[in-house]
Every structure is written in structure tokens, then in C-alpha cells.
GUKOL-508704 format. One record per atom (N, C-alpha, C, O): residue in one letter; residue number from 1; x, y, z; atom name. Coordinates in steps of 0.001 Angstrom, whole numbers, plus 500000, padded with zeros to 6 digits. Example, Ala and Ser with C-alpha at 12.3 -4.5 7.8 and 13.67 -1.06 7.14 Angstrom:
// GUKOL-508704
A; 1; 513190; 494310; 507800; N $
A; 1; 512300; 495500; 507800; CA $
A; 1; 513200; 496700; 507800; C $
A; 1; 514236; 496681; 508465; O $
S; 2; 512850; 497750; 507080; N $
S; 2; 513670; 498940; 507140; CA $
S; 2; 512900; 500030; 507870; C $
S; 2; 513409; 501138; 508039; O $
***
This chain:
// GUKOL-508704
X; 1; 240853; 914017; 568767; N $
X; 1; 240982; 914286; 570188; CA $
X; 1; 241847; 913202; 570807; C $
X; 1; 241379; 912088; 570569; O $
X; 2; 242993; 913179; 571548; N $
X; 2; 243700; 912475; 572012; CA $
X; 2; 244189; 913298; 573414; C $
X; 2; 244426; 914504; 573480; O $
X; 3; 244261; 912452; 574356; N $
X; 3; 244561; 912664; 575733; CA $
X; 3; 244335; 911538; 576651; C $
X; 3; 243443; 910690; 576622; O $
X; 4; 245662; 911749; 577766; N $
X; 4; 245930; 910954; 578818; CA $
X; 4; 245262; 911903; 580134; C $
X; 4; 245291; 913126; 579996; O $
X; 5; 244653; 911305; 581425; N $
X; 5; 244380; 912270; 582264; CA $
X; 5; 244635; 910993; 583392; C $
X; 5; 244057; 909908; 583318; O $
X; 6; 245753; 911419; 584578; N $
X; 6; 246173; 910384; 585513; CA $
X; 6; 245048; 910913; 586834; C $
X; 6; 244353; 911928; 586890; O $
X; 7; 245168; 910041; 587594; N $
X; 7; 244621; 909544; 588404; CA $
X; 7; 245241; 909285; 590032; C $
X; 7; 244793; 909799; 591057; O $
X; 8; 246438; 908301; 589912; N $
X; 8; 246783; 907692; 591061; CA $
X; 8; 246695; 906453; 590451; C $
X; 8; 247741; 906092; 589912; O $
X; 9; 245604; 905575; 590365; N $
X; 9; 245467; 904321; 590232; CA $
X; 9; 245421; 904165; 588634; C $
X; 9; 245018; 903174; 588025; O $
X; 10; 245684; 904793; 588345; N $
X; 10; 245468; 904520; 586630; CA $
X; 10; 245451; 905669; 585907; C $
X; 10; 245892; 906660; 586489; O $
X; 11; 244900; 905859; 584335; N $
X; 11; 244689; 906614; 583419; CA $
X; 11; 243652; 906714; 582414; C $
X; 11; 243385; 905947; 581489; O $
X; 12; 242858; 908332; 582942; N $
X; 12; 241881; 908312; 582197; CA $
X; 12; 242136; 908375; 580587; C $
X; 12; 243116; 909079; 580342; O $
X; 13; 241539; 907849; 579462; N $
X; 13; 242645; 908100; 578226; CA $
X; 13; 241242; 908362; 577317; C $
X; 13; 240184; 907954; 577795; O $
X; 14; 241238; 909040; 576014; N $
X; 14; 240484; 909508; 575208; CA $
X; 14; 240873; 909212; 573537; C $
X; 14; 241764; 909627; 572795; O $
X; 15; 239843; 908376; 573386; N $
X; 15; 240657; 907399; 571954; CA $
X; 15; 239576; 907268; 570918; C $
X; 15; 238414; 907498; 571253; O $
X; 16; 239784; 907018; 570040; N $
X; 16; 239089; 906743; 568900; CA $
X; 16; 238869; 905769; 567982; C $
X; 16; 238045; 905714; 567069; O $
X; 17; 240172; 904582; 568528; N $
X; 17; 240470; 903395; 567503; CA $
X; 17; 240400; 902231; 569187; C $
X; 17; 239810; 902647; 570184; O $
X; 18; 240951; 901127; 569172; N $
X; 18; 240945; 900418; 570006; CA $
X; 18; 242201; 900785; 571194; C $
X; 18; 243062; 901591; 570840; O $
X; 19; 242287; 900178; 572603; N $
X; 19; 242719; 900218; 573807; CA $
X; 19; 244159; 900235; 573585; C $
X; 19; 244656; 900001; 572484; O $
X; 20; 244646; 900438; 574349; N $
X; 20; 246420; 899905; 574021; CA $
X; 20; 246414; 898627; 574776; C $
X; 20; 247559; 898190; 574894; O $
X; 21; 245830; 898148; 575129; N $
X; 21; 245661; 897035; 575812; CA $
X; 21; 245204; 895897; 575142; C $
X; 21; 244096; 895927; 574608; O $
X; 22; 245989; 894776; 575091; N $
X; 22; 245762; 894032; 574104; CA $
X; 22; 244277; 892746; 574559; C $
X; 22; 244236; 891961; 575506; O $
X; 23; 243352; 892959; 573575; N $
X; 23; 241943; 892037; 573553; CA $
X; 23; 241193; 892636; 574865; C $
X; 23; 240444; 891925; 575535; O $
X; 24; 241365; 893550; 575077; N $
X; 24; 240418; 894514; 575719; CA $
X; 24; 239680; 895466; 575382; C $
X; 24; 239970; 895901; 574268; O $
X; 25; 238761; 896023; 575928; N $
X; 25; 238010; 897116; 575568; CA $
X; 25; 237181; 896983; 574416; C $
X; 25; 236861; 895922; 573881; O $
X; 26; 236673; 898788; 573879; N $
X; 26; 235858; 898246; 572716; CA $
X; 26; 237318; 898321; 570911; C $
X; 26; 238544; 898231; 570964; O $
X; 27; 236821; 898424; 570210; N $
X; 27; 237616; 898695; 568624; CA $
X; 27; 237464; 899901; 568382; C $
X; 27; 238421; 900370; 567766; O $
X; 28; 236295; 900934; 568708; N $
X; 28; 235765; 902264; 568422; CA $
X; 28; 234566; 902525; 569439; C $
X; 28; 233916; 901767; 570159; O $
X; 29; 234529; 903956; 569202; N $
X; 29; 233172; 904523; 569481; CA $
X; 29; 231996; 903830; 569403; C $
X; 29; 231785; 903268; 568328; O $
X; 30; 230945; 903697; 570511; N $
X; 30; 229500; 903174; 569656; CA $
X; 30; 228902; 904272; 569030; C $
X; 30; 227831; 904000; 568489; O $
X; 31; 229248; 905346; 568949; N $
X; 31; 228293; 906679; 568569; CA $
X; 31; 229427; 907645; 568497; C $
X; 31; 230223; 907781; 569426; O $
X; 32; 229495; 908404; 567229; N $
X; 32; 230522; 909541; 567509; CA $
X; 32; 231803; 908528; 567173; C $
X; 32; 231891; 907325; 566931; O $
X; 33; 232983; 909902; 567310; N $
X; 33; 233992; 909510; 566843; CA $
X; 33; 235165; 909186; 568390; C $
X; 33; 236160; 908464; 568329; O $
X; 34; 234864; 909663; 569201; N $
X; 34; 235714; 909300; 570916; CA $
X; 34; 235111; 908490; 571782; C $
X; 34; 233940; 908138; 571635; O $
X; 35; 235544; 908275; 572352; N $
X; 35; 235199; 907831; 573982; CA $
X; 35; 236254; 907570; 575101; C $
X; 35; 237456; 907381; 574916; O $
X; 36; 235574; 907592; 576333; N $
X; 36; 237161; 907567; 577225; CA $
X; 36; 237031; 906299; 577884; C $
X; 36; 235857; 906025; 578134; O $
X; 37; 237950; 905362; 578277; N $
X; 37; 238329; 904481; 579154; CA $
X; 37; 239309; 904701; 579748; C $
X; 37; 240252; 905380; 579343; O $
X; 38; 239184; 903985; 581113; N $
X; 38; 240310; 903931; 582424; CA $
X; 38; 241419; 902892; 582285; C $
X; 38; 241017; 901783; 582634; O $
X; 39; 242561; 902906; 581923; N $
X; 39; 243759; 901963; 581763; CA $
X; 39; 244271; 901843; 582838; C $
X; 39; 244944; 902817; 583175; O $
X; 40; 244218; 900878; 583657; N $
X; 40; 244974; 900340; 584897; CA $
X; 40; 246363; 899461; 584828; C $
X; 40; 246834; 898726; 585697; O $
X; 41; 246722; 899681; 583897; N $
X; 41; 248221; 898504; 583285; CA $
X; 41; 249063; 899053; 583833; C $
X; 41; 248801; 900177; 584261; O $
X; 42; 250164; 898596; 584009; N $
X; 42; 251202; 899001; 584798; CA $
X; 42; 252093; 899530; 583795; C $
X; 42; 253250; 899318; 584156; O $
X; 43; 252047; 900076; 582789; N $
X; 43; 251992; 901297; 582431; CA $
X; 43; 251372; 902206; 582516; C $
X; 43; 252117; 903165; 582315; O $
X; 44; 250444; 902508; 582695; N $
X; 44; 249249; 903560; 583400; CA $
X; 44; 249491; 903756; 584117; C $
X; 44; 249598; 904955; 584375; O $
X; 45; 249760; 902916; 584966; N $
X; 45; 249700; 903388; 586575; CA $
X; 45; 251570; 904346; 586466; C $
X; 45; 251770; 905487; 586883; O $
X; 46; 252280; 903736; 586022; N $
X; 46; 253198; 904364; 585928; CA $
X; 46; 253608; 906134; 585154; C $
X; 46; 254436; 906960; 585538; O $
X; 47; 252672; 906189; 584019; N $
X; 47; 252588; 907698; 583590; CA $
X; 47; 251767; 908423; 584808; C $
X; 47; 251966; 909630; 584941; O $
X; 48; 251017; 907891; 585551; N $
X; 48; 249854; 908595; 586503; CA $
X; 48; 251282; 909059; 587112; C $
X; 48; 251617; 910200; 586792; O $
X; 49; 252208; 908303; 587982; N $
X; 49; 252724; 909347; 589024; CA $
X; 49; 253478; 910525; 588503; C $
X; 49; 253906; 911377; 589282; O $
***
């Protein structure tokens, strides 16, 4: 499962391995194989508009 979902202020994103964001977030899932986090980087914010 992979997907970006914008926002305005950021990007909702749906991942399975670690953040694109470097020494952030988690490495994986705690349970299951996805989870979603909000990327506010100014790349994010930039695919959002």
C-alpha cells in the first residue's frame, strides 16, 4: 500500500518502511504491515498544492 494524500499544510503519506524524513518517525509498523504519518517538510507542503 503506498500513497500520498495532501492537505494544505502538509501530507498525509502511507508507508511501510521508515519516513522520508531523515531521524524521524518510526522504522515500521508497530502491528501490521502500514501505517500513516503527516509530513510537514517543505517538500510536502509543496506536493500538497
Amino acid at each position: 500500500m503506498d500513497g500520498d494524500f495532501g492537505t494544505g499544510n502538509g501530507v498525509w503519506k502511507v508507508n511501510s518502511g521508515g519516513t522520508t524524513s531523515g531521524n524521524t518517525g518510526p522504522s515500521g509498523a508497530h502491528s501490521g504491515n502500514n501505517y500513516f504519518y503527516f509530513e510537514t517538510s517543505t517538500e510536502a507542503e509543496q506536493q500538497a498544492r
